[in-house]
C-alpha positions as MATLAB code, in Angstrom:
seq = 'XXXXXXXXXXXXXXXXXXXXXXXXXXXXXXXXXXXXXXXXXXXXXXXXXXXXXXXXXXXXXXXXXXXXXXXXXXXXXXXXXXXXXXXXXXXXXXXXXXXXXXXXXXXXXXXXXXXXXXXXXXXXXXXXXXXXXXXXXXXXXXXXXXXXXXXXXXXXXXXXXXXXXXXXXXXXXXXXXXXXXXXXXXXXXXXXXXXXXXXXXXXXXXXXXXXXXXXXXXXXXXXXXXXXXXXXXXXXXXXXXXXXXXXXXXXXXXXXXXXXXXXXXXXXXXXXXXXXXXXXXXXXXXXXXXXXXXXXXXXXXXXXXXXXXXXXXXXXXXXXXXXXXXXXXX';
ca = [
       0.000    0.000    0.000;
       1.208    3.566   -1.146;
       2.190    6.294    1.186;
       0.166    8.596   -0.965;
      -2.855    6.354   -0.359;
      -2.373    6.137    3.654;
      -1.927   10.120    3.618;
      -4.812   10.402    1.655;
      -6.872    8.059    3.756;
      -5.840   10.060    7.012;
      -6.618   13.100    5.656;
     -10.221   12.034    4.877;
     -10.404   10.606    8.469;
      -9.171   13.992    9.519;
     -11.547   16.120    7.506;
     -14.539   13.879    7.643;
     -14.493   13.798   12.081;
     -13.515   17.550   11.928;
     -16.529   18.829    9.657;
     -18.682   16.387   11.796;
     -17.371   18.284   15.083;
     -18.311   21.333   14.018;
     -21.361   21.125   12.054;
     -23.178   19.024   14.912;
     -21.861   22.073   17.310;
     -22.736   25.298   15.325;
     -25.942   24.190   13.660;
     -27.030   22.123   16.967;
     -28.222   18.836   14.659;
     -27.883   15.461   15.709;
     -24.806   13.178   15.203;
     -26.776   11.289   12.765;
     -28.225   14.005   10.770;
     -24.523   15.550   10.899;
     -22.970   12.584    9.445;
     -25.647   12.120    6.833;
     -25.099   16.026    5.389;
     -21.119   14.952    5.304;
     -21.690   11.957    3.779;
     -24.061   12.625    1.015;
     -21.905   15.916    0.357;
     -18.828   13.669   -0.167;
     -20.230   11.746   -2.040;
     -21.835   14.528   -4.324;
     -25.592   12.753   -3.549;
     -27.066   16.532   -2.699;
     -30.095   15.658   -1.489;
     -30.781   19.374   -0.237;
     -33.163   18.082    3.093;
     -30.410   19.742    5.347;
     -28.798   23.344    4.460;
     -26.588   24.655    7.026;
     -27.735   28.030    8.285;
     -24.952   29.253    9.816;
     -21.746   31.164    7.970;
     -19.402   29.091   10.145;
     -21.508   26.089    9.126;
     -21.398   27.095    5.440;
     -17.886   27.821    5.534;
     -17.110   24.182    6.899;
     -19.332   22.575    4.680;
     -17.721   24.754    1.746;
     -14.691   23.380    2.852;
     -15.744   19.484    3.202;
     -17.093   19.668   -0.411;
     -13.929   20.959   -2.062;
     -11.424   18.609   -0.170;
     -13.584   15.696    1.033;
     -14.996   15.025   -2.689;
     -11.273   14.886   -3.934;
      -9.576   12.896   -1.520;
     -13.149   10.476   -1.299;
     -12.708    9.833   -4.950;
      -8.870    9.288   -4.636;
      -9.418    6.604   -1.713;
     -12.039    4.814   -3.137;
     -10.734    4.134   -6.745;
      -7.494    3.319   -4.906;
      -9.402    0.754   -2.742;
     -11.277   -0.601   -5.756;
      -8.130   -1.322   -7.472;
      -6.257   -3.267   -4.996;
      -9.624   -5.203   -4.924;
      -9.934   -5.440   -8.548;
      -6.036   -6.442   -9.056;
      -5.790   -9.240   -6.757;
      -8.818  -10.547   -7.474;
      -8.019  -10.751  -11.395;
      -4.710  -12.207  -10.098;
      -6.070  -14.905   -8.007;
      -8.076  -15.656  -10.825;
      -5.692  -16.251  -13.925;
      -3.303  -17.248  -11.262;
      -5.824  -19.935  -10.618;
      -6.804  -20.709  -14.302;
      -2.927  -21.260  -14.781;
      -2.382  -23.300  -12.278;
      -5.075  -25.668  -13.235;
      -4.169  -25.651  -16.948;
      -0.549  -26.922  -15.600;
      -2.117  -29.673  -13.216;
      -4.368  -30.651  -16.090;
      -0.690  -31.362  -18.364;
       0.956  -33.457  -15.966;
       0.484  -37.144  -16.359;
       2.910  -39.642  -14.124;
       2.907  -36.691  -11.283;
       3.051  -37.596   -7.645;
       0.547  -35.808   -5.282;
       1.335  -34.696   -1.914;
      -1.341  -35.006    0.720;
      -0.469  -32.568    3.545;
       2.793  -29.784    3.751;
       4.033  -29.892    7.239;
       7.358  -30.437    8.210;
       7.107  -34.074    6.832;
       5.072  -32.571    3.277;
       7.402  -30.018    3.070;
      10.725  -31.967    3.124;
       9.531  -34.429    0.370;
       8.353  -31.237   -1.689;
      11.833  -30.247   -1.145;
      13.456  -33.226   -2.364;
      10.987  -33.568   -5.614;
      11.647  -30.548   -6.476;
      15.617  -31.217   -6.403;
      14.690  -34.741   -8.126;
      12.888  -32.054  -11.043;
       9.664  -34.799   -9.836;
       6.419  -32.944  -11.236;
       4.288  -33.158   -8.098;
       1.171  -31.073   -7.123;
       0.997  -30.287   -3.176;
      -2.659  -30.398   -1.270;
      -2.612  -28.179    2.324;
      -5.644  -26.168    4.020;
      -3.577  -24.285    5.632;
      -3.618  -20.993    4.091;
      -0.034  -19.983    5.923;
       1.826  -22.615    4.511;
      -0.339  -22.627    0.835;
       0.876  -19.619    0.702;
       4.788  -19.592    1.522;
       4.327  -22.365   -1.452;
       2.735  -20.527   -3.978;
       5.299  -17.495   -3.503;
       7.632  -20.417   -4.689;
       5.698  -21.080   -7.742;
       4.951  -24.761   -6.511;
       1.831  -26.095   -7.864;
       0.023  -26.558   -4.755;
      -4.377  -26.663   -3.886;
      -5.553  -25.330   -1.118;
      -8.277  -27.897    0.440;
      -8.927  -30.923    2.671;
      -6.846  -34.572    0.638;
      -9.751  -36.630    2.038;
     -11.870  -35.423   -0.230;
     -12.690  -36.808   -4.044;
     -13.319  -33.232   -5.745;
      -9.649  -31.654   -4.187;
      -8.033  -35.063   -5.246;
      -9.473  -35.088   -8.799;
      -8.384  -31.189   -9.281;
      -4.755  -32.300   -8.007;
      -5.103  -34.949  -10.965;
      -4.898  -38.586   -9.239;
      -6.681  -40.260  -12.370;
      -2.986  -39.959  -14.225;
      -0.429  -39.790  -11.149;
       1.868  -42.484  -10.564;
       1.984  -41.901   -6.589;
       0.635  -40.171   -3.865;
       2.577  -39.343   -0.704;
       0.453  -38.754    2.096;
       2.006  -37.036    5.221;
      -1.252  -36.161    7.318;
      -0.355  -36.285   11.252;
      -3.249  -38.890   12.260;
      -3.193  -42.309   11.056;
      -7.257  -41.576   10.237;
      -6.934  -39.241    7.545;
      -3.909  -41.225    6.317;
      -5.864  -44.431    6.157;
      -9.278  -42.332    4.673;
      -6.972  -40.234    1.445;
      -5.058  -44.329    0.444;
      -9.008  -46.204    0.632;
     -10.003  -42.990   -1.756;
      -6.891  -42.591   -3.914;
      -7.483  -46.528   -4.610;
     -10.986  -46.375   -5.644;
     -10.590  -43.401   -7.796;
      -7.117  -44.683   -9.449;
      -6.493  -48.659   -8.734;
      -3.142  -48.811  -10.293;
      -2.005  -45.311   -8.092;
       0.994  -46.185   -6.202;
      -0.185  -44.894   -2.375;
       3.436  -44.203    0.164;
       2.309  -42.858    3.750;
       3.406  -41.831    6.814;
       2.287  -43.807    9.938;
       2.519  -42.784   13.831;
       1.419  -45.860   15.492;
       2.355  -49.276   15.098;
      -1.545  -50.357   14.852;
      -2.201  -47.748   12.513;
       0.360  -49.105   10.316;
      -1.341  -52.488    9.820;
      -4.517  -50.391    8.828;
      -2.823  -48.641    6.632;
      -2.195  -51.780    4.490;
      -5.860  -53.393    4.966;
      -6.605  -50.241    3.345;
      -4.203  -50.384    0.531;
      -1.480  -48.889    0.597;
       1.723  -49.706   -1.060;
       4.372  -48.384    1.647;
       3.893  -47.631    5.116;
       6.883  -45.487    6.581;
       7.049  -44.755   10.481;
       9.443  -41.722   11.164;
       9.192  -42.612   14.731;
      10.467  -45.944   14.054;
      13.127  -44.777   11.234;
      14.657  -42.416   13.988;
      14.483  -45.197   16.378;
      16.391  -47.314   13.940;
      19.004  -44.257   13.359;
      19.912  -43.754   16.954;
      20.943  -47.483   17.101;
      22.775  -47.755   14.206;
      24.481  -44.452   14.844;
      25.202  -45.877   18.246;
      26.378  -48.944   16.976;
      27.928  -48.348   14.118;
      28.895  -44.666   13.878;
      31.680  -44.134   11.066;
      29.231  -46.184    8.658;
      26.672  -44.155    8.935;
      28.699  -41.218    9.073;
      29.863  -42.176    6.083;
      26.537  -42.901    4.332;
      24.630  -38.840    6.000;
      28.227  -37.303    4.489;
      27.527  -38.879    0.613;
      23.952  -39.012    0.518;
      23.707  -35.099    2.277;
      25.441  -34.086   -0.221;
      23.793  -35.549   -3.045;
      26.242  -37.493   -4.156;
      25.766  -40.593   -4.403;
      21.601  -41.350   -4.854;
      20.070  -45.137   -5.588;
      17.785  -45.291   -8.836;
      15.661  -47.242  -10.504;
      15.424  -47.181  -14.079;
      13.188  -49.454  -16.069;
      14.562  -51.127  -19.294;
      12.578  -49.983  -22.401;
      12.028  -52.971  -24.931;
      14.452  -50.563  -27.452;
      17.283  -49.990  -24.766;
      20.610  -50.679  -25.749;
      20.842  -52.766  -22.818;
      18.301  -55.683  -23.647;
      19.922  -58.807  -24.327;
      23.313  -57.996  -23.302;
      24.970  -60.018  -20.521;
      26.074  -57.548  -17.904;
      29.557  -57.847  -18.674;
      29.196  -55.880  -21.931;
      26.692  -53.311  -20.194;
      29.791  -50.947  -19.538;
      27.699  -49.459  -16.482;
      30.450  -49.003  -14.265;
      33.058  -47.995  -17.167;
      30.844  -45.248  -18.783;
      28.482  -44.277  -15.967;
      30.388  -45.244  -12.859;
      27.379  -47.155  -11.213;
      26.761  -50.146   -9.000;
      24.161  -52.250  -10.116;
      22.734  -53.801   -6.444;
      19.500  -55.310   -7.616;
      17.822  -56.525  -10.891;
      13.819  -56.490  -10.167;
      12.002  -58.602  -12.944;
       8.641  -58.978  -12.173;
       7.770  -60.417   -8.890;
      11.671  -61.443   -8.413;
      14.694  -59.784   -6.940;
      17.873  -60.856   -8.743;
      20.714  -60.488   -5.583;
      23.392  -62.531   -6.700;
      24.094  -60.439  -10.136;
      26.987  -62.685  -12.002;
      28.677  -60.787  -14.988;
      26.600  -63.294  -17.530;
      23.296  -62.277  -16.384;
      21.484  -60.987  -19.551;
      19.320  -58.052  -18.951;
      15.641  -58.229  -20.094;
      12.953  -56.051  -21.759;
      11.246  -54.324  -18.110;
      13.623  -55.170  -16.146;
      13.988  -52.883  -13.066;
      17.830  -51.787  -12.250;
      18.524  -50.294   -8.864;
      21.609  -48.532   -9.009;
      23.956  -46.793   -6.568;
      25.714  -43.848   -8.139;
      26.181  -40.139   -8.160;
      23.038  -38.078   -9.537;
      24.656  -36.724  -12.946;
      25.955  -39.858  -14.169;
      22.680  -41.873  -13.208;
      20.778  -39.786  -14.943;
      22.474  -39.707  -18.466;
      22.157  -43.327  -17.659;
      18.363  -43.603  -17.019;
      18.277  -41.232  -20.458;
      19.907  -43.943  -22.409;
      18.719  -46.647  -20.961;
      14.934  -45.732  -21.331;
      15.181  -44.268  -24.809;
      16.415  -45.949  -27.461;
      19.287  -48.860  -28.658;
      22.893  -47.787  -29.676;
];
């Protein structure tokens, strides 16, 4: 807001209380009947029912007409354009945003932007993940959308705010709601709208894990029990995971999967010829192929069409690997 506008605005204040003052002294009218004359004379109504008799009355009303009427219009079309702006920018604000939701296909959703919400909003965004965030609370929606983060402002349990954030054609939804309840009501709903979704929530009870599952989802994670598990090992074994916070902290080394498209390079070559490690300095740790996990990798296992490679390797190199490895053969 302008200083001109809040100098204006005081003045007004200033000239409407004073005229007010005096006409309700020197004519002897009511408060009410006072305030209507300064009003409708502001405003340039002229009614005429009430004509000050007076010369200091005239004088003061003289006076209210030729700087009240001026500084009235000033503060009002200022008012009406602050109105007028923000609302026209909440709306094609809006209108964009849901023309961008509408393009994403493969997204993940976020159910809730908390501490939890916000670190994994964090880390997509590093991971250049498309995701679309879901928080009622207008504080943090906010600090969001100053970010440019696709984010809705609404309650994840129900259909119409998961529909807008585009479940139908997401691959995942993280949900990172505080009670087990809502956790357990968003995975039953993101299920029966999209069976194929992949559903990853948090959990603060051992119990409401187990529900969790019944109701479908995919992973359960407990930060309770993860920090648990942290203390020990850091107890136990403290240079190791030392070692692992230091590399992973600072991004870099990262696991990845990356799915073998039927025209990768990679499909029917033993792993010996794969030249993973030579050209993109990574550790294969695990073949997936379908309901299998391939452990004990030998340098003649052929890799397959869909084949799922986790991979342990810094994030650069990984991901000119995932590019070549995904989109077409050499």
């Amino acid at each position: 807001m302008s200083r001109s506008f809040i100098y204006a605005f005081t003045t007004l204040t200033f000239v409407l209380v004073t005229s007010t003052a005096i006409l309700t002294r020197v004519e002897g009218w009511s408060f009410l009947d006072t305030l209507w004359l300064v009003v409708v004379s502001i405003t340039t109504v002229g009614y005429g029912d009430l004509v000050p008799q007076t010369i200091i009355g005239r004088i003061t009303t003289l006076f209210l007409i030729l700087s009240g009427v001026g500084l009235f219009t000033y503060v009002l079309s200022n008012i009406l354009i602050i109105v007028i702006e923000g609302r026209i920018k909440d709306f094609f604000g809006g209108r964009r945003m849901e023309r961008q939701i509408a393009e994403l296909r493969n997204h993940i959703i976020v159910c809730g932007l908390g501490r939890v919400g916000a670190a994994v909003a964090k880390r997509l965004e590093q991971e250049r993940v498309p995701f679309v965030g879901i928080e009622r609370d207008p504080s943090r929606l906010q600090e969001f959308q100053q970010q440019g983060l696709l984010v809705i402002a609404g309650d994840a349990t129900e259909d119409e705010i998961l529909q807008k954030a585009g479940v139908s054609r997401a691959r995942a939804v993280i949900t990172t709601l505080p009670d087990d309840a809502g956790n357990v009501f968003i995975t039953i709903t993101c299920k029966d709208l999209n069976p194929n979704i992949k559903v990853i929530t948090r959990s603060q009870k051992t119990k409401g894990a187990e529900k969790l599952y019944r109701a479908g989802a995919d992973t359960v994670i407990s930060p309770a029990a993860m920090a648990g598990n942290r203390m020990v090992l850091t107890a136990l074994k403290p240079s190791s995971v030392e070692f692992i916070k230091t590399l992973v902290g600072k991004n870099e080394l990262v696991l990845e999967e990356i799915r073998v498209s039927p025209t990768s390079y990679l499909v029917g070559k033993p792993l010996k010829e794969s030249r993973l490690r030579e050209d993109f300095a990574a550790q294969l740790l695990v073949i997936k192929r379908g309901d299998q996990n391939i452990l004990a990798i030998t340098p003649e296992e052929v890799i397959q069409a869909g084949d799922i490679l986790i991979l342990f390797g810094t994030s650069d190199k990984l991901s000119e690997l995932k590019k070549a490895v995904t989109n077409h053969a050499t």
